[in-house]
Residue frames relative to the residue before (quaternion, step in Angstrom):
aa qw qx qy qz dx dy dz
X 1.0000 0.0000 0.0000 0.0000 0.00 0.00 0.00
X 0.7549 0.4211 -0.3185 0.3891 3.36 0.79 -1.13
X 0.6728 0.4459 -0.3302 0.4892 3.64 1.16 -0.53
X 0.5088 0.4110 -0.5142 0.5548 4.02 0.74 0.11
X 0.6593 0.3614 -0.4243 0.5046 4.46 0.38 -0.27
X 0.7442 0.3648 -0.4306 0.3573 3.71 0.46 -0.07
X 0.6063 0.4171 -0.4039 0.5434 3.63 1.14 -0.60
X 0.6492 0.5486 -0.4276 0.3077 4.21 0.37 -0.21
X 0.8159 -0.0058 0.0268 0.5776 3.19 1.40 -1.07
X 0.4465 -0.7133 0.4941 0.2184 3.26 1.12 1.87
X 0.2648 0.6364 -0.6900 0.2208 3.18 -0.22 1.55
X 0.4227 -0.6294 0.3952 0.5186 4.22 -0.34 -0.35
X 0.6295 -0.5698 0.3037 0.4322 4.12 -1.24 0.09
X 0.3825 0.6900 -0.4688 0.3973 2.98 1.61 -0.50
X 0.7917 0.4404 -0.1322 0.4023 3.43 -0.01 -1.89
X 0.7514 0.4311 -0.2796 0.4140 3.23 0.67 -0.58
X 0.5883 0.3677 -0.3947 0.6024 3.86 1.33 0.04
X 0.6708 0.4885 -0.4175 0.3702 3.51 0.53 0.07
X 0.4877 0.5914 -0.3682 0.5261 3.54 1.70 -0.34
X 0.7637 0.4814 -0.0843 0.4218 3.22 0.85 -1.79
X 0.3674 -0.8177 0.3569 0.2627 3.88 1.40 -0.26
X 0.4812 0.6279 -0.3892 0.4719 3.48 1.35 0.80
X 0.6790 -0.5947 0.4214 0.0874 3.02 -1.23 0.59
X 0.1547 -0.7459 0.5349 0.3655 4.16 0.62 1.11
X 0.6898 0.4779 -0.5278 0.1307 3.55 -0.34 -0.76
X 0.3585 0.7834 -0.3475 0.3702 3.43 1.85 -0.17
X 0.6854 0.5180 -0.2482 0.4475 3.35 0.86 -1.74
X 0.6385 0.5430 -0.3076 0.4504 4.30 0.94 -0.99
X 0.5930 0.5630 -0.4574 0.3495 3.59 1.26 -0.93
X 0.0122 0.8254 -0.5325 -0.1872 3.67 -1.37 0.14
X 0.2183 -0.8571 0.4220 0.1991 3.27 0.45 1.10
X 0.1261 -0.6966 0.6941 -0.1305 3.42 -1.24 1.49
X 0.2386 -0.7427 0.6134 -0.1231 3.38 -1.61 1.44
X 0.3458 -0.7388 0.5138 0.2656 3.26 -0.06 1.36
X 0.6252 -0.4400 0.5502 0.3359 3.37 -1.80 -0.10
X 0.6344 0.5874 -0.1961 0.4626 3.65 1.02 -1.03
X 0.6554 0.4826 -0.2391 0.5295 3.37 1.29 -1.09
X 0.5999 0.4771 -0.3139 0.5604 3.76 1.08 -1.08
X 0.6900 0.4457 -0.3560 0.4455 3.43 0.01 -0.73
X 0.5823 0.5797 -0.2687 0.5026 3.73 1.06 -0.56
X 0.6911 0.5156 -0.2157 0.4582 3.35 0.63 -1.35
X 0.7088 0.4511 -0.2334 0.4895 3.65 1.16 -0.91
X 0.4337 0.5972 -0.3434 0.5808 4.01 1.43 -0.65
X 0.8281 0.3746 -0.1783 0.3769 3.63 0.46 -0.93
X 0.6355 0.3462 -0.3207 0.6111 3.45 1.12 -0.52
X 0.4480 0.5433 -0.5254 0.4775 4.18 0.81 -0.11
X 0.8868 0.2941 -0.1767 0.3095 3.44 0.07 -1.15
X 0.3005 0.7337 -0.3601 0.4916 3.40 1.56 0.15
X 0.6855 0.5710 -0.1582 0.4231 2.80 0.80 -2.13
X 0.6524 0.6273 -0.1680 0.3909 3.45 0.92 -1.32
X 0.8190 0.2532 0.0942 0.5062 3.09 0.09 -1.79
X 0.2942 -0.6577 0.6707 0.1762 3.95 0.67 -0.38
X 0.7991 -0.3472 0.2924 0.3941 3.28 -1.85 -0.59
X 0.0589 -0.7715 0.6244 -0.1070 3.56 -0.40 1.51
X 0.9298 -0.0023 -0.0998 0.3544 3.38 -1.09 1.16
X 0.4768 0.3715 -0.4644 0.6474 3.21 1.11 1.88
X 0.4588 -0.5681 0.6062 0.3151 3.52 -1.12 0.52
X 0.4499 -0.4878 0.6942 0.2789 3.67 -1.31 0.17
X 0.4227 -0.5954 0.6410 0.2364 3.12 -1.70 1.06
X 0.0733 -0.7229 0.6869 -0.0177 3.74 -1.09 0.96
X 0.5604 0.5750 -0.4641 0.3741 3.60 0.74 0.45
X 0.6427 0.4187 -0.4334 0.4730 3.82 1.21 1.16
X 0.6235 -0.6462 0.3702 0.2380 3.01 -1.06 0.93
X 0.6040 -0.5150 0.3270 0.5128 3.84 -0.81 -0.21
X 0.7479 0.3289 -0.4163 0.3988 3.80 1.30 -0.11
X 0.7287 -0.4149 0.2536 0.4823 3.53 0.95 0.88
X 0.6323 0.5276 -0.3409 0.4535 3.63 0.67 -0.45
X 0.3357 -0.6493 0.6015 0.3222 3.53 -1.35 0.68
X 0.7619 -0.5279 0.2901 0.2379 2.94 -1.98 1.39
X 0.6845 0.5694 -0.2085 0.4047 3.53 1.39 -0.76
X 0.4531 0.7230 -0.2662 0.4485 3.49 1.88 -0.13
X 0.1688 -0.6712 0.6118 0.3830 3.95 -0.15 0.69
């Protein structure tokens, strides 16, 4: 965002994250995702998928219209 407001209206990044209310050191970050992590991320939503909610009781203190029992 901040680099499409400086090349439209040749303004500098400074000025333009200070219009825009963001932080420059924001613009330098480049966010990078190992292969290991992805490959993680997918192990974890598989078995989710699998197993659902494992080792926690289920709340059972709502009724069938979503509301808790204690709610006029």
């Amino acid at each position: 965002m901040v680099g499409k407001v400086c090349a439209s209206l040749s303004v500098s990044e400074r000025r333009a994250c200070r219009v825009l209310g963001q932080i420059r050191s924001t613009q330098r970050h480049i966010p990078h995702r190992s292969s290991e992590e992805e490959n993680l991320t997918v192990e974890i939503i598989r078995l989710a998928t699998r197993y659902g909610r494992y080792g926690q009781e289920q709340d059972n203190s709502t009724t069938q219209t979503g509301r808790l029992e204690s709610e006029p």
